[in-house]
C-alpha positions, -999 to 999 in steps of 0.1 A, spaced: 0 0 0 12 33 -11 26 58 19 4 94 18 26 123 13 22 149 33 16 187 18 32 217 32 3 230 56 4 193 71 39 186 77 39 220 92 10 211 120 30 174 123 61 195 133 55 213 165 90 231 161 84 243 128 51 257 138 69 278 174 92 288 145 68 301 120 46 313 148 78 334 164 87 346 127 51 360 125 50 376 162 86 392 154 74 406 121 39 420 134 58 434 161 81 455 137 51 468 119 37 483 148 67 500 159 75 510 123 38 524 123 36 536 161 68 559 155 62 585 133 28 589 150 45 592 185 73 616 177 45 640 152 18 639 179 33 628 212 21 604 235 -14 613 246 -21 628 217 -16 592 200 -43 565 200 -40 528 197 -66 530 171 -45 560 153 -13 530 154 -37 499 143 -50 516 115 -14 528 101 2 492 107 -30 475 95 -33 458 122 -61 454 146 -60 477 183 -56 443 202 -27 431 186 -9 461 200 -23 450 237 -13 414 229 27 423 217 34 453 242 9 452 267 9 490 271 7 522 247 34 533 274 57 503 269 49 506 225 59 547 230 90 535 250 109 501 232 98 526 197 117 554 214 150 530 222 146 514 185 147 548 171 178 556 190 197 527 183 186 528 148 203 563 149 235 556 165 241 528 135 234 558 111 254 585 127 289 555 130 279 549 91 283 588 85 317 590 105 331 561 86 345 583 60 365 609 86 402 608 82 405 633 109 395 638 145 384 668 140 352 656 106 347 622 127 334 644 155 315 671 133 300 638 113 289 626 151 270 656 158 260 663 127 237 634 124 230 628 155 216 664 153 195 662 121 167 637 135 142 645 163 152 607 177 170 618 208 141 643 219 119 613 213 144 594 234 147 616 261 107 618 264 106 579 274 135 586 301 109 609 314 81 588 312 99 558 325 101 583 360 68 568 368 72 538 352 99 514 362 85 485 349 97 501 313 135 510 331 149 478 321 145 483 285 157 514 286 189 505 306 194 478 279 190 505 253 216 532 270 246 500 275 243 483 234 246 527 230 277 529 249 292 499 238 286 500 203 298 535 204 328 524 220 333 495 196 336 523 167 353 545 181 380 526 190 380 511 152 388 547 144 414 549 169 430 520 156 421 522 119 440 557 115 464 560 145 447 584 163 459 602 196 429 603 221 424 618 250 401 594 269 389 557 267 368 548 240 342 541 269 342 572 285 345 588 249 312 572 236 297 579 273 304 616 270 289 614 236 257 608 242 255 622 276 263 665 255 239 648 228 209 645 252 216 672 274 225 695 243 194 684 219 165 681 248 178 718 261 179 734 221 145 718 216 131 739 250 147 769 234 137 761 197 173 757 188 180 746 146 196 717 137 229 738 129 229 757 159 227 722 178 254 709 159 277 739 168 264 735 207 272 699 209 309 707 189 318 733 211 311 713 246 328 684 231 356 700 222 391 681 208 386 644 215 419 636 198 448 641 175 463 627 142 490 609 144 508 635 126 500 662 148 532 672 168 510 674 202 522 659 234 491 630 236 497 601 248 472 567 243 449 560 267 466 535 296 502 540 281 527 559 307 549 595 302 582 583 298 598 611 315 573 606 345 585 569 342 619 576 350 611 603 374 596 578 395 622 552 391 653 579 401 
């Protein structure tokens, strides 16, 4: 007797792991629709003044499917406020890639990082996560993968051209972000431009490092002065 062959719709409901598979791939994707949908709506019209009917309609989705992945309109407004900031920091290292100097890989930082309304939107879920600590995790999640992938490029620069730098990658990607906010939430209160931002954020940043050409007395991060050295060994 001849064996039945099973079609794809049935061999998918025989295999329970290829249906969690296909059911996570489907929950993953719906999820990036609503954020891609809730966004734009949250940073135009802010938080209250954004429905989860205004977001269902613009993902085409249904209003509990928004409940269902993110509980929350609080918790959608905050993981599409950390998305949209990580999103931005893997534009603005993109932008710097083509500085040869110190001097352009800071001004391409800024720059970008000053173009988008993305850290205003980001700053607005710090607030909101004030009074909601359940969402502080996420955030905190957010604010390390910043620092260390901010780090990570850095450095590569570092490296890449033989830069002189005057702090740790670390600290250098920490500072970053730390004028951006501070710089960017204060310009927005006082209806700064993009430009002006830019130039704010350049000047409280100041020099970060120095060609390798330069003739300045810099040193690498963790290496020692010679002439200290030997002072301390007389």
């Amino acid at each position: 007797m001849a064996k039945s062959v099973k079609g794809p719709v049935e061999a998918l409901r025989g295999d329970p792991k290829h249906a969690a598979r296909a059911t996570r791939s489907a929950g993953r994707k719906m999820r990036s629709l609503l954020l891609d949908a809730a966004s734009p709506l949250f940073k135009e019209q802010g938080l209250s003044g954004t429905s989860i009917s205004d977001i269902a309609t613009a993902a085409n989705a249904f209003p509990s499917q928004i409940t269902y992945y993110f509980r929350t309109k609080e918790a959608l407004f905050v993981e599409s406020a950390c998305r949209d900031l990580l999103y931005l920091a893997r534009t603005t290292e993109q932008a710097a890639l083509k500085a040869h100097t110190p001097q352009a890989y800071t001004y391409a930082l800024a720059q970008t990082v000053t173009a988008t309304d993305s850290v205003a939107f980001f700053a607005e879920a710090l607030t909101l996560t004030r009074r909601r600590q359940d969402l502080a995790p996420l955030v905190e999640r957010t604010i390390e993968r910043l620092h260390a992938e901010g780090a990570r490029a850095y450095a590569a620069q570092v490296e890449r051209h033989g830069w002189r730098t005057l702090r740790a990658p670390d600290e250098s990607s920490r500072r970053f972000w730390a004028v951006a906010i501070g710089v960017i939430v204060e310009g927005y209160a006082m209806g700064r431009s993009p430009d002006e931002l830019c130039a704010e954020m350049l000047r409280v940043l100041g020099e970060q490092a120095k060609s390798a050409g330069d003739a300045a007395r810099l040193r690498l991060v963790g290496d020692r002065d010679a002439s200290t050295q030997s002072d301390e060994e007389s």
